[in-house]
Wavefront OBJ file of the C-alpha trace (Angstrom):
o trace
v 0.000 0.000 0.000
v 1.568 3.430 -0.720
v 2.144 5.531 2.051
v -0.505 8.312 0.243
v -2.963 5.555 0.555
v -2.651 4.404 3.968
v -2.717 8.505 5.184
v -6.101 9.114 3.111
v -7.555 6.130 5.326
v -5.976 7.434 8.701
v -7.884 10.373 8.084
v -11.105 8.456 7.304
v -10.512 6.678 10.632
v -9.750 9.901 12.809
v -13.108 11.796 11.465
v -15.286 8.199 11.965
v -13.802 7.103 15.712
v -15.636 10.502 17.384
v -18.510 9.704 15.257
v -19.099 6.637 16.229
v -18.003 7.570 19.890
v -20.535 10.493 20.164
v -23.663 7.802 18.529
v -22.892 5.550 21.116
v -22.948 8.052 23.622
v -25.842 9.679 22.415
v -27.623 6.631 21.454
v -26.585 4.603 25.044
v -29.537 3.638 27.238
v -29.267 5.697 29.630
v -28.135 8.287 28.270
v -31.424 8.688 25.632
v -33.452 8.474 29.216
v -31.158 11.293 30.735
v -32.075 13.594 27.771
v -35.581 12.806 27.947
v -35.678 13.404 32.069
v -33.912 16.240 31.674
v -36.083 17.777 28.250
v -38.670 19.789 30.604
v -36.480 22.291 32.047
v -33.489 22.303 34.931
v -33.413 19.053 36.896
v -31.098 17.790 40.141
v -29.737 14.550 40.615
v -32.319 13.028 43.158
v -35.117 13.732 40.485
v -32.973 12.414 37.277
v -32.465 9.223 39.459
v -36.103 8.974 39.991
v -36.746 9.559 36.287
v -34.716 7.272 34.878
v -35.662 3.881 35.958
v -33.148 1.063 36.901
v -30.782 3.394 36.858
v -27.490 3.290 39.706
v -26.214 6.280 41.144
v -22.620 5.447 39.822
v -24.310 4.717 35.970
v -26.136 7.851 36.300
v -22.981 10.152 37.509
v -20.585 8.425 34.628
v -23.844 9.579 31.895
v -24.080 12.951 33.417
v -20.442 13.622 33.108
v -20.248 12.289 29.768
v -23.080 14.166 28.316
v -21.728 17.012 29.693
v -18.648 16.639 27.927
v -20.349 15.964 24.817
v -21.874 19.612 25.093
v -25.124 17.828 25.215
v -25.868 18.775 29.429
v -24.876 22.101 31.425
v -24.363 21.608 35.247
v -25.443 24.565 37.274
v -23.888 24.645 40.691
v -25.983 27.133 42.992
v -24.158 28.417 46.121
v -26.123 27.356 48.658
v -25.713 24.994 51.905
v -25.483 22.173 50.982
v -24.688 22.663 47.316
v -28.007 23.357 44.221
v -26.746 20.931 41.478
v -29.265 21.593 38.181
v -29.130 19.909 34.927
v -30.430 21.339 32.192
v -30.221 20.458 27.621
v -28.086 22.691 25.861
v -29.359 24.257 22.489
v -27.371 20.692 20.848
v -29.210 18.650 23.145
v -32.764 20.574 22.335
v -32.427 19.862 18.531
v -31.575 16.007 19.240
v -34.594 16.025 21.821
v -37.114 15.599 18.480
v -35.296 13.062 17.237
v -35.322 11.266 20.551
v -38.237 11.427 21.110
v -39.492 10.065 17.876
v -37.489 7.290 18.513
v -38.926 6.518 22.492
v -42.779 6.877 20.447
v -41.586 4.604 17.919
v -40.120 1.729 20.211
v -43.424 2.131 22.607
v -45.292 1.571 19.334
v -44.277 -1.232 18.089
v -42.933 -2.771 21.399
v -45.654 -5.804 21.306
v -44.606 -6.399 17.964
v -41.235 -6.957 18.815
v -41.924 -8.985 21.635
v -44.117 -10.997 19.055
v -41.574 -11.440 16.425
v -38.909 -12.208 19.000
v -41.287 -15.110 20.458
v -41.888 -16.414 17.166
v -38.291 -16.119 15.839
v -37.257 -17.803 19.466
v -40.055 -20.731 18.835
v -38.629 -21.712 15.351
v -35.707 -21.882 16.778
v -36.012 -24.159 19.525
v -38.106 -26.643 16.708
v -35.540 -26.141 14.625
v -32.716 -27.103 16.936
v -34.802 -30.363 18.087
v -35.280 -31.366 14.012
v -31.188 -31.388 14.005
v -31.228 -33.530 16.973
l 1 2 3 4 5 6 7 8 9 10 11 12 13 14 15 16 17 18 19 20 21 22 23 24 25 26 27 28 29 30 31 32 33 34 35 36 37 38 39 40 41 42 43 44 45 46 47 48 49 50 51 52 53 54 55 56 57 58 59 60 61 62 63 64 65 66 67 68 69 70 71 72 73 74 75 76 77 78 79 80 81 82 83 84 85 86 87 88 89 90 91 92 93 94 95 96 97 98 99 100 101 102 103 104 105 106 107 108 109 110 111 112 113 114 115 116 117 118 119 120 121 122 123 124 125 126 127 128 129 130 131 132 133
C-alpha cells in the first residue's frame, strides 16, 4: 500500500472514531433516558435518578459527566448549603430532543410487535434445533 494511501484512510478513521463515539454516547440507554428526564427544564440529581428507571447512582454520575462533555448537558452549581446541582439540555441537546423522542414513540409503538416477532423467531428456533437432533 503506498504511504498516500494508507494517510487518506488514517484520516477516514480519525473523522469516523468521534462519530461513532458520540452515537454511542448519544444513542446509550441511559443516556437517551437522561435527555428525555432532563427535556422539561433544569433538573437535580435526586429527580434524574427517579426519572430514569433502573438506573445506579454510579451509571447515572458516569452519563451525566459524559453528556456534559459531549456539550449535550450544562451543570449549574448554585451556592447554597449544601450545594443546588441543576441539569439542564443545551441548544445541541434541544435539537436532538425531536429526534429522541421520535425514537422513544416509535419503540413504545411497536414494542408488542417486537416482543411478538422475538417469540416467534425464538419458537422456530427451539423446533428447529430439536429437528437437528
Amino acid at each position: 500500500m503506498s504511504r498516500s494511501h494508507t494517510r487518506v484512510s488514517e484520516e477516514v478513521t480519525d473523522e469516523a472514531c468521534p462519530l461513532v463515539e458520540v452515537l454511542d454516547h448519544v444513542a446509550g440507554k441511559w443516556s437517551i433516558s437522561i435527555l428525555v428526564a432532563a427535556a422539561p427544564g433544569p433538573i437535580r440529581f435526586t429527580e434524574l435518578e427517579r426519572s430514569v428507571e433502573g438506573i445506579s447512582r454510579r451509571m447515572l454520575t458516569l452519563n451525566l459527566r459524559r453528556l456534559e462533555r459531549d456539550g449535550l448537558l450544562t451543570r449549574t452549581v448554585h451556592p447554597t448549603v449544601p450545594p443546588k446541582v441543576e441539569y439542564s439540555l443545551t441548544s445541541m441537546a434541544r435539537e436532538l430532543y425531536s429526534s429522541l423522542t421520535g425514537l422513544v414513540e416509535w419503540a413504545e409503538r411497536h414494542r408488542g410487535a417486537i416482543a411478538r416477532a422475538r417469540t416467534s423467531y425464538d419458537a422456530a428456533a427451539a423446533a428447529t434445533s430439536e429437528e437437528v437432533r
